[in-house]
ZADO-1210 file (C-alpha; in nm, 4 decimals, padded with zeros to 6 digits):
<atoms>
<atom x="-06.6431" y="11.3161" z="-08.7878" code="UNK" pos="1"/>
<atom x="-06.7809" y="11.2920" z="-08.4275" code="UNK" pos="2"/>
<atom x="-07.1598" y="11.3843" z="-08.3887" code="UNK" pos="3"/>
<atom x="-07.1189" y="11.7417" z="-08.2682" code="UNK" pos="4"/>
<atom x="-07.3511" y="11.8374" z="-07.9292" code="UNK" pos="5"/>
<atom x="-07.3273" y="11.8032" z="-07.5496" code="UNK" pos="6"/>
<atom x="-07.5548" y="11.6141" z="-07.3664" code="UNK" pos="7"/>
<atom x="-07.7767" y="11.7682" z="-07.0889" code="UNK" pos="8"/>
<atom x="-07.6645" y="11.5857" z="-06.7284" code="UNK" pos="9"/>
<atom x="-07.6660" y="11.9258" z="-06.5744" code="UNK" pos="10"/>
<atom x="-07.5625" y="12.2649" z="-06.5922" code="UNK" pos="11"/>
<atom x="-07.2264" y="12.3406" z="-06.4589" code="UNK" pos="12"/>
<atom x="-06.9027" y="12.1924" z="-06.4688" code="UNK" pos="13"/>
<atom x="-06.6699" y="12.1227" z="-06.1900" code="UNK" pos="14"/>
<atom x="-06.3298" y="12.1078" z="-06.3935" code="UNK" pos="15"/>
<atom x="-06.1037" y="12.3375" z="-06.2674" code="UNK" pos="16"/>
<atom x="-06.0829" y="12.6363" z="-06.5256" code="UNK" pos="17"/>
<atom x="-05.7633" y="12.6969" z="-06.4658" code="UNK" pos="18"/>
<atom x="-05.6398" y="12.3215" z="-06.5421" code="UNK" pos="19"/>
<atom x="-05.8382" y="12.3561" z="-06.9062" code="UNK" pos="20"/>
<atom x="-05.6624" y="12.6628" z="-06.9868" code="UNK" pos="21"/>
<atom x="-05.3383" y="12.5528" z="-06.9358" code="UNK" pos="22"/>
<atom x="-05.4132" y="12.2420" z="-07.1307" code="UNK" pos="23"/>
<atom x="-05.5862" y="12.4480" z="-07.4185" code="UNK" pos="24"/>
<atom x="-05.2851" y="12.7019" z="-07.5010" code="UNK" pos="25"/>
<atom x="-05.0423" y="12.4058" z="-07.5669" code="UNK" pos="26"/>
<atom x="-05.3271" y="12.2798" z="-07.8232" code="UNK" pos="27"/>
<atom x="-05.1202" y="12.1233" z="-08.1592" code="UNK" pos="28"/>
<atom x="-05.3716" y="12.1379" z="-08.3938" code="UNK" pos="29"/>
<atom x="-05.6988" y="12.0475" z="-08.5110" code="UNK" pos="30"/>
<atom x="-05.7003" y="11.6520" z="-08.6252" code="UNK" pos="31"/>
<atom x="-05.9773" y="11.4617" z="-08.6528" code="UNK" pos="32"/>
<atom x="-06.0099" y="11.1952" z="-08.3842" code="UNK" pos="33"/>
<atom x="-06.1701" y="10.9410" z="-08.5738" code="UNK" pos="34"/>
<atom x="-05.9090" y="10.9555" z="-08.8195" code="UNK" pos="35"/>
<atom x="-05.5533" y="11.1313" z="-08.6562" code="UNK" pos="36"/>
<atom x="-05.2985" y="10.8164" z="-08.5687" code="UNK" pos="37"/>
<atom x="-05.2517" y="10.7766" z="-08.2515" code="UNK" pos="38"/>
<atom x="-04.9005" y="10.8460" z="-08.1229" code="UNK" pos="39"/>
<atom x="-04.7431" y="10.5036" z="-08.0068" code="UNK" pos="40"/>
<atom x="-04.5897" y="10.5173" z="-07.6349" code="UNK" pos="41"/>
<atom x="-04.2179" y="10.5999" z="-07.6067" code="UNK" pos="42"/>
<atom x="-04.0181" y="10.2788" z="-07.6470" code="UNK" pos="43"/>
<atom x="-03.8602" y="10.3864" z="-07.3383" code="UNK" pos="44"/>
<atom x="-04.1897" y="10.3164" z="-07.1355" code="UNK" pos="45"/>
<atom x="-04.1903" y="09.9535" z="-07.2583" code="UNK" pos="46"/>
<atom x="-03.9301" y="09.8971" z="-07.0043" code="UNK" pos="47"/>
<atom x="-04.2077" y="09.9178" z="-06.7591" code="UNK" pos="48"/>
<atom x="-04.5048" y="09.6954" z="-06.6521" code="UNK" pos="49"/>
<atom x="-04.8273" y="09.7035" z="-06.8795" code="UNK" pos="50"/>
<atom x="-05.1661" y="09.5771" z="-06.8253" code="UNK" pos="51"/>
<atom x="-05.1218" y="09.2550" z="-06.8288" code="UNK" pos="52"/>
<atom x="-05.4318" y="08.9438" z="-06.9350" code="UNK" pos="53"/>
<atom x="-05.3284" y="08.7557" z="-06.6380" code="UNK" pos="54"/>
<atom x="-05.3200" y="08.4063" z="-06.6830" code="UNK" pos="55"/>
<atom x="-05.5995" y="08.4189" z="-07.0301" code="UNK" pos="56"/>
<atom x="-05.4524" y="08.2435" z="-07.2994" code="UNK" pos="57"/>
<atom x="-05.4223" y="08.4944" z="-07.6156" code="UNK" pos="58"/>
<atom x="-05.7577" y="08.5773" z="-07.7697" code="UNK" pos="59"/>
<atom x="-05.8135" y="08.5301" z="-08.1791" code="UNK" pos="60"/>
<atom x="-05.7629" y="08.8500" z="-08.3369" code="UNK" pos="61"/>
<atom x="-06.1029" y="08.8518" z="-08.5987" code="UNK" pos="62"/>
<atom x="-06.4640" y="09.0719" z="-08.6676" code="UNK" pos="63"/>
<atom x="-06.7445" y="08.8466" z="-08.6351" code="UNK" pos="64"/>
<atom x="-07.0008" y="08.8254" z="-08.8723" code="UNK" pos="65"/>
<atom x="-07.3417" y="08.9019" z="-08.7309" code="UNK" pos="66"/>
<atom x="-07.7004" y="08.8809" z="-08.8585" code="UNK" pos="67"/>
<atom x="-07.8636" y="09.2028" z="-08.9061" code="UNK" pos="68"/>
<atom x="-08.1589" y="09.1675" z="-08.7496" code="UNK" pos="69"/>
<atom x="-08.0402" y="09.2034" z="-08.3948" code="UNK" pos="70"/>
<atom x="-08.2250" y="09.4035" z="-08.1594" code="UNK" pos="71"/>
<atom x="-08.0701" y="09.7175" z="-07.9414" code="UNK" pos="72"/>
<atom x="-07.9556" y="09.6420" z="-07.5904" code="UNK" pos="73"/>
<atom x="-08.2358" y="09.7233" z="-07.3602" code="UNK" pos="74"/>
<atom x="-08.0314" y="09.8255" z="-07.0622" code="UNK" pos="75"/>
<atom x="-08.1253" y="10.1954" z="-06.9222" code="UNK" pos="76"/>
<atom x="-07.8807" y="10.4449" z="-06.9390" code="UNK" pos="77"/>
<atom x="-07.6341" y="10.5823" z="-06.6729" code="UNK" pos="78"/>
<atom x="-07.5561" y="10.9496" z="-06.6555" code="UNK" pos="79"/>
<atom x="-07.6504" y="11.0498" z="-07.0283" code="UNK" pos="80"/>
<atom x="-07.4472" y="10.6860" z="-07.1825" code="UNK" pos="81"/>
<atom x="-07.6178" y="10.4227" z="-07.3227" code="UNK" pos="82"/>
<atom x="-07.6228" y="10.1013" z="-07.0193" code="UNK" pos="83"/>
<atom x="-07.4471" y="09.8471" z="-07.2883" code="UNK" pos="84"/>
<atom x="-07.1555" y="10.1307" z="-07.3322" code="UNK" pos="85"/>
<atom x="-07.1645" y="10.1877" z="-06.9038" code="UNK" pos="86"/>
<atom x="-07.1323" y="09.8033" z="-06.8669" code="UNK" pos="87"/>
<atom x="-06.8396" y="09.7643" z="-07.1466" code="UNK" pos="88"/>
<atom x="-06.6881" y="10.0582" z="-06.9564" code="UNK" pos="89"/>
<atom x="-06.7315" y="09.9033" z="-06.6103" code="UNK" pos="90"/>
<atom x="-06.6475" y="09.5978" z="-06.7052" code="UNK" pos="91"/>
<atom x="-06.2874" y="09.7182" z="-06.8296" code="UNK" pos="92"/>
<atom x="-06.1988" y="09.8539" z="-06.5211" code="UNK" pos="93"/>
<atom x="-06.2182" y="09.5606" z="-06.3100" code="UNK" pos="94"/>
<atom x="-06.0259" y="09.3578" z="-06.5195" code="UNK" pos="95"/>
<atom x="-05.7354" y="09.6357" z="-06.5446" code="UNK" pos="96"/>
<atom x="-05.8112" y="09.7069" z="-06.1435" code="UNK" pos="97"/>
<atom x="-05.7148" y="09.3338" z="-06.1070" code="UNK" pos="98"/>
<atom x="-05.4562" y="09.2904" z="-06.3947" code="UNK" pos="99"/>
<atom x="-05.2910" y="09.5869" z="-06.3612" code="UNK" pos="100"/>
<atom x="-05.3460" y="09.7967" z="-06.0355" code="UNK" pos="101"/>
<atom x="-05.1056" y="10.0414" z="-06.0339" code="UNK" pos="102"/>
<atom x="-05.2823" y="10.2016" z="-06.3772" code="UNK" pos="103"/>
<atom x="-05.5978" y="10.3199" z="-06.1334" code="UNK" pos="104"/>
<atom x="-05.8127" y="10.3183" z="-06.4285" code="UNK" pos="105"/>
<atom x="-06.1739" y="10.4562" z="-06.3744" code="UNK" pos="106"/>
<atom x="-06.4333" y="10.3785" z="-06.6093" code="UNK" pos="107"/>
<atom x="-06.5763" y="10.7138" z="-06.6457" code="UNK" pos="108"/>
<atom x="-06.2214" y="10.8342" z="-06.8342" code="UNK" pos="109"/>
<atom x="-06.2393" y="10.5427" z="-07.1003" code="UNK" pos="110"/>
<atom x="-06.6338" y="10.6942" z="-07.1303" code="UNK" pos="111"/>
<atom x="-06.4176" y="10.9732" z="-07.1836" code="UNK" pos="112"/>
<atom x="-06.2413" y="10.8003" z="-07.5154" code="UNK" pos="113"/>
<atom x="-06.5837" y="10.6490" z="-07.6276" code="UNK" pos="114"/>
<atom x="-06.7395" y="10.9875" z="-07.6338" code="UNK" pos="115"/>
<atom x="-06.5273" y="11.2024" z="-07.8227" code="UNK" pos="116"/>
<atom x="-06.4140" y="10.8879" z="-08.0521" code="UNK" pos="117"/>
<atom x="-06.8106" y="10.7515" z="-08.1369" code="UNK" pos="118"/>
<atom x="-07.0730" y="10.8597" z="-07.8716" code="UNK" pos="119"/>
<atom x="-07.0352" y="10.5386" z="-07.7454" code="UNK" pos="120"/>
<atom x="-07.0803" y="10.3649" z="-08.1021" code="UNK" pos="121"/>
<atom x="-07.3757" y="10.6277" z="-08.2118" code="UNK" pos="122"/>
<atom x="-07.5782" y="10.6737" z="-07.8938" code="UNK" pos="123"/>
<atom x="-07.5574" y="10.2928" z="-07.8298" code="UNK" pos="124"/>
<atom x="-07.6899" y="10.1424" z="-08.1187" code="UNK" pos="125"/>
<atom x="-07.5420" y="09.7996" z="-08.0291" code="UNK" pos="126"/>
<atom x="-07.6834" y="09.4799" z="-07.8867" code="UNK" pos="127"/>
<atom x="-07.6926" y="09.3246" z="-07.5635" code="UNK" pos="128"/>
<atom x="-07.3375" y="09.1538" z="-07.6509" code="UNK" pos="129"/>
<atom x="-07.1877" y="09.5307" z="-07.7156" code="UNK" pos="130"/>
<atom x="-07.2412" y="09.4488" z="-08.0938" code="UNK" pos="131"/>
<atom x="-07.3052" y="09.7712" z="-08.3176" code="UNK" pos="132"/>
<atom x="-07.5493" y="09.6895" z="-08.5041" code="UNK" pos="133"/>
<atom x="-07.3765" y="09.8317" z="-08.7782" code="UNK" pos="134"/>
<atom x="-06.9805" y="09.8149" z="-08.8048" code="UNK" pos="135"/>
<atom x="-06.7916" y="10.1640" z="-08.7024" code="UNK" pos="136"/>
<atom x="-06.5415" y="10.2910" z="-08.8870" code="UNK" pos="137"/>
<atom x="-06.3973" y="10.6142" z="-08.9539" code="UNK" pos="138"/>
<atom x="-06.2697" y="10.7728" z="-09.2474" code="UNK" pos="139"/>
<atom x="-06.0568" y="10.6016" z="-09.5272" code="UNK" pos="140"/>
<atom x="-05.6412" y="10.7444" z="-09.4354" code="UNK" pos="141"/>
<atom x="-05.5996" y="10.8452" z="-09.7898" code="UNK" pos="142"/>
<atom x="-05.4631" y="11.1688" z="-09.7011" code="UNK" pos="143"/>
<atom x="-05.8191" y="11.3127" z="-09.8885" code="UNK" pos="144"/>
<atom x="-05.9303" y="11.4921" z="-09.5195" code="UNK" pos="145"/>
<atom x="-05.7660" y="11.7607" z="-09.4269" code="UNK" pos="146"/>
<atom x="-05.5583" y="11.7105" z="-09.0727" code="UNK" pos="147"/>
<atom x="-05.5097" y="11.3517" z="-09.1548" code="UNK" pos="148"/>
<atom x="-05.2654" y="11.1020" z="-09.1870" code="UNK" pos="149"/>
<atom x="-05.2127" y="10.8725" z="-09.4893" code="UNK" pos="150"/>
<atom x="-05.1908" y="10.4914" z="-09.3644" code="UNK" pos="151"/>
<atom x="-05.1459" y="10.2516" z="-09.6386" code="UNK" pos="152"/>
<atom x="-05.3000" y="09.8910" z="-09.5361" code="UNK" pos="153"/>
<atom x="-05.1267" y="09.7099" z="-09.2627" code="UNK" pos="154"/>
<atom x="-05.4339" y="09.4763" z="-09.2404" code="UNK" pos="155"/>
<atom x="-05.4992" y="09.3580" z="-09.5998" code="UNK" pos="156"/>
<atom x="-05.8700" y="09.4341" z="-09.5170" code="UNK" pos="157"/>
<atom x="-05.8899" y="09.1559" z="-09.2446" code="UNK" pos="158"/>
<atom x="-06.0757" y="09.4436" z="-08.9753" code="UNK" pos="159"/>
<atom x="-06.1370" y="09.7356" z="-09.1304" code="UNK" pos="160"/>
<atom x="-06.2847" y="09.5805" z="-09.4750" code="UNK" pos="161"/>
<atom x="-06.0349" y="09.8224" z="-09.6968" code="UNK" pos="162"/>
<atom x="-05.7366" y="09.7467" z="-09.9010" code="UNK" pos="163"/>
<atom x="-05.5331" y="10.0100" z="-10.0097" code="UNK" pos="164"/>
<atom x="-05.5357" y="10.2107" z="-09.6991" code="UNK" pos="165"/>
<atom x="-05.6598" y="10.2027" z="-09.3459" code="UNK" pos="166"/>
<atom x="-05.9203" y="10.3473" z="-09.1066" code="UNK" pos="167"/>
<atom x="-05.9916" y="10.3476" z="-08.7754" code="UNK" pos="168"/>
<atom x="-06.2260" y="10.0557" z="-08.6567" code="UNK" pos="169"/>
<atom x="-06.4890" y="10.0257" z="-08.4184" code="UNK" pos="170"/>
<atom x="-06.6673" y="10.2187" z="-08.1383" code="UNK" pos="171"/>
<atom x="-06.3139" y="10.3098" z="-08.0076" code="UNK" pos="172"/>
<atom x="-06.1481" y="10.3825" z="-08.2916" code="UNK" pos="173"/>
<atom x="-05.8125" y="10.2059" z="-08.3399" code="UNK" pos="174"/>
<atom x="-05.5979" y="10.1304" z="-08.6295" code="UNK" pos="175"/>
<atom x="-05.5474" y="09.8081" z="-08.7285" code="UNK" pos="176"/>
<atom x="-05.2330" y="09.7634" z="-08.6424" code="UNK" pos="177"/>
<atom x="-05.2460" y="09.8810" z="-08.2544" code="UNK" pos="178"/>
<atom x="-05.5511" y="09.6952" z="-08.2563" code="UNK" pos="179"/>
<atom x="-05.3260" y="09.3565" z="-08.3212" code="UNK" pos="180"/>
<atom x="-05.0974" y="09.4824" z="-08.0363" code="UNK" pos="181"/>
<atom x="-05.3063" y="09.5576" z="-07.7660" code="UNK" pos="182"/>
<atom x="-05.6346" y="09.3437" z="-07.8571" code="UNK" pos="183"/>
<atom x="-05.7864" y="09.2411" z="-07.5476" code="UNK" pos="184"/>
<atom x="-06.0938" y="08.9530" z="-07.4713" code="UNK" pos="185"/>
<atom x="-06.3495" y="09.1896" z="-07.2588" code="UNK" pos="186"/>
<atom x="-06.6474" y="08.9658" z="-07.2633" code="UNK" pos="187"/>
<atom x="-06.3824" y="08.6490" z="-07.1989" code="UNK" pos="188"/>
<atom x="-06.5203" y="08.4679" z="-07.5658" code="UNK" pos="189"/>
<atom x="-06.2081" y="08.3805" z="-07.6743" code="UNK" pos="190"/>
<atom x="-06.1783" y="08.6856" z="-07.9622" code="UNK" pos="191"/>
<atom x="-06.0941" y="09.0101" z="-07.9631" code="UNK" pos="192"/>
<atom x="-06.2992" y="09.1776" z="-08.1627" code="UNK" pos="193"/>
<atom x="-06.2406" y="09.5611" z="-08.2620" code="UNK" pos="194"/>
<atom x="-06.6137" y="09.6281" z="-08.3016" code="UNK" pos="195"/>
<atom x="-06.7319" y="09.4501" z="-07.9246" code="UNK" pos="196"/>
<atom x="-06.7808" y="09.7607" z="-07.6965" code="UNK" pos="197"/>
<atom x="-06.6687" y="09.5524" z="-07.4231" code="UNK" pos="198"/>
<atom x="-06.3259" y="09.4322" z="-07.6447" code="UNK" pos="199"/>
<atom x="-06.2688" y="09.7895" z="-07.7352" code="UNK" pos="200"/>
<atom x="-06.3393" y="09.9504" z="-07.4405" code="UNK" pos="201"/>
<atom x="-06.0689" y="09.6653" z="-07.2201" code="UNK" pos="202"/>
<atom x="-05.8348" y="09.7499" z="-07.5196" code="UNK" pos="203"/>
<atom x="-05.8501" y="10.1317" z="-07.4850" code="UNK" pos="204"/>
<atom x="-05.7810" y="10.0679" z="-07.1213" code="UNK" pos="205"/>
<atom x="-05.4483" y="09.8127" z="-07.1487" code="UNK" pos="206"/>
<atom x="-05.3624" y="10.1269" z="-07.4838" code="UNK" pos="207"/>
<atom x="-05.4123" y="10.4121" z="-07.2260" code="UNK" pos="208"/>
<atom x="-05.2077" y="10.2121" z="-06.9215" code="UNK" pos="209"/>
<atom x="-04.9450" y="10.1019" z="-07.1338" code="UNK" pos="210"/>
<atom x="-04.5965" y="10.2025" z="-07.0147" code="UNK" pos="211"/>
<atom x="-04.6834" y="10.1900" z="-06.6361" code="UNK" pos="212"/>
<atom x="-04.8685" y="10.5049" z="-06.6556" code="UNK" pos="213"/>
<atom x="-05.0917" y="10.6150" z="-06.4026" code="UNK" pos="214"/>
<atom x="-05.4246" y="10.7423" z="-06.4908" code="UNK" pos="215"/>
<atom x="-05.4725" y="10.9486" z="-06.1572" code="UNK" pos="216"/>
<atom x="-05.1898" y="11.1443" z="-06.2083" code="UNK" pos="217"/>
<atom x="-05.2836" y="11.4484" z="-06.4398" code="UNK" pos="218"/>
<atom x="-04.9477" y="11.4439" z="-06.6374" code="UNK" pos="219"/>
<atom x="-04.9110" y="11.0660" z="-06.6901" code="UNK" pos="220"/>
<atom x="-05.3053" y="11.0995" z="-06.7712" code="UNK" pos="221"/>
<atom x="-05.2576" y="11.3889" z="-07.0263" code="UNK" pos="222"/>
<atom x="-04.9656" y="11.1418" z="-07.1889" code="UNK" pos="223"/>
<atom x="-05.1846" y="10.8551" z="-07.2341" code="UNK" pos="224"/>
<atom x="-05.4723" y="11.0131" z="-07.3892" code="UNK" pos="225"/>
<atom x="-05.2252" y="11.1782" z="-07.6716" code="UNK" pos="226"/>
<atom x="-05.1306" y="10.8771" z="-07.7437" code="UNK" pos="227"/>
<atom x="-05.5372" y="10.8644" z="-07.8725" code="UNK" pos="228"/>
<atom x="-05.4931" y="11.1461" z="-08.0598" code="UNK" pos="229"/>
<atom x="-05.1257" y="11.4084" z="-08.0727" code="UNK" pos="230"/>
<atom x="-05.3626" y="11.7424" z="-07.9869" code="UNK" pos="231"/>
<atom x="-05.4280" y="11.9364" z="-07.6461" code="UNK" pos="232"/>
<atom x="-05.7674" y="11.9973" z="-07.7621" code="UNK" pos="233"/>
<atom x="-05.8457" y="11.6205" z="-07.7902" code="UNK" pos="234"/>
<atom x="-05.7296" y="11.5680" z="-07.4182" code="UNK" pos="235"/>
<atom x="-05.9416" y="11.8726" z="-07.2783" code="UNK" pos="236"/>
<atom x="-06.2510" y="11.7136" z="-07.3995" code="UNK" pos="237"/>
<atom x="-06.1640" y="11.3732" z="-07.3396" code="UNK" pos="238"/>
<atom x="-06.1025" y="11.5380" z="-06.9533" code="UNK" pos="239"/>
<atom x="-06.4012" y="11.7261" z="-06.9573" code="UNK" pos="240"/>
<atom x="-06.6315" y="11.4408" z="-07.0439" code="UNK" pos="241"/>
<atom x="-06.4521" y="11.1923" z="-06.8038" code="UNK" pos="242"/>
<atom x="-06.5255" y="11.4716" z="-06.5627" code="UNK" pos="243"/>
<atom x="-06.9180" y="11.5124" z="-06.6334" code="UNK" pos="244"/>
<atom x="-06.9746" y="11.1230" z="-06.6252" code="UNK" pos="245"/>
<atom x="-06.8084" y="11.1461" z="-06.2226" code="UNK" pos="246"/>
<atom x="-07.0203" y="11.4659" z="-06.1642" code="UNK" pos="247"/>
<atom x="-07.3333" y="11.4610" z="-06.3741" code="UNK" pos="248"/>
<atom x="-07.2306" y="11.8244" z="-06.4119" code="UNK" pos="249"/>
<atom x="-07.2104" y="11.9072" z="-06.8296" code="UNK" pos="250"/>
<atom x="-06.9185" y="11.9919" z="-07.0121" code="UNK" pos="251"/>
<atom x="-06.9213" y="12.3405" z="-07.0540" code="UNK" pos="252"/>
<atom x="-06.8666" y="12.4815" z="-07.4226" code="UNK" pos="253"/>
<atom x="-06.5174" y="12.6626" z="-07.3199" code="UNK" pos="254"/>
<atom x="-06.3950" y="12.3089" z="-07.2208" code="UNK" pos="255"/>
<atom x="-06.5187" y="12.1490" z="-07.5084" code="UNK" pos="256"/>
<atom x="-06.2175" y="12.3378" z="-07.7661" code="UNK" pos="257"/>
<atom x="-06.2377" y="12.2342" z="-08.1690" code="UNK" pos="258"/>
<atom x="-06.0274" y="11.9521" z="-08.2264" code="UNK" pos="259"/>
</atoms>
């Protein structure tokens, strides 16, 4: 599960109550983000223009293996997130601002996504590269959790390290297989790797605008992030953290629901 526990950046919230509320009473259950499939975009929506890697030739689809003895990043913290996740974040947006400009995606709502899905892979705990310095995945998709789907192995172990089943991989959480589809080169090495903060975090992004949606719009916003995870209570505190990070104003509990 998700470390439990807001983070102090201030005392009230400026979400609008009434927007919470009405996303809270259509809540459809309580699934476990790190774990819940996400629900693919409508084949209808592939019709229309998706974030696109401009002219980058296809990254290699792979984990890297990485000593163990690698040092934390160093830089300071923005707003309560550790500076390696703020850069990843960042980062994404201006390549999805220049790729694909009619998403309008802001960094603080995929800080949203790397909240609820790791706390921005366990409070940072990742190099200077956006490495964790240990791999993140979630629980096996055995159907042995309550709320959770059973995957069988798509991957044959290749990025999550699991036969039989899968699990959600890195500090963003994705399944294997809509890892393969929408893996994206943040840090421009030549690999998409599900682990990099900075390859998960563009990923997320080109995930989230997929379809042509717009992020600014609330609706087309509130579409995209179920595709994360099918439950109202998963976008209220995906909003509600997006929202802190552009106020420095904490979520408050009553926007926070159970997911």
């Amino acid at each position: 599960m998700v470390p439990a526990g807001l983070m102090a950046v201030g005392a009230t919230s400026e979400l609008d109550t009434g927007e919470i509320a009405s996303i809270q009473q259509f809540s459809e259950g309580e699934l476990d983000p790190l774990a819940a499939k996400p629900a693919e975009p409508d084949p209808a929506e592939q019709t229309h223009a998706v974030a696109k890697q401009g002219h980058r030739t296809p990254p290699v689809v792979k984990t890297l293996a990485l000593p163990a003895d690698r040092e934390k990043a160093t830089l300071p913290p923005q707003s309560g997130i550790p500076g390696v996740a703020v850069a990843a974040y960042q980062n994404a947006e201006q390549i999805l601002h220049a790729e694909n400009p009619t998403c309008d995606m802001s960094w603080t709502m995929l800080a949203g996504i790397g909240r609820v899905e790791s706390t921005h892979a366990f409070g940072g705990k990742a190099d200077n590269a956006g490495n964790p310095l240990s791999p993140v995945y979630g629980p096996v998709l055995d159907g042995s959790l309550y709320g959770n789907n059973v995957i069988h192995d798509s991957d044959g172990g290749e990025l999550d390290g699991l036969g039989g089943y899968d699990r959600a991989i890195g500090p963003m959480q994705f399944l294997p297989e809509t890892w393969k589809r929408y893996a994206a080169d943040g840090n421009n090495d030549g690999i998409a790797d599900p682990q990099n903060l900075f390859d998960a975090a563009l990923t997320a992004g080109k995930y989230l605008c997929s379809g042509g949606l717009n992020m600014r719009d609330l609706g087309q916003q509130t579409r995209a992030i179920l595709r994360y995870n099918n439950s109202m209570a998963y976008v209220a505190n995906v909003m509600a953290w997006a929202n802190s990070y552009n106020t420095g104003v904490a979520p408050r509990p009553a926007e926070l629901p159970k997911i």
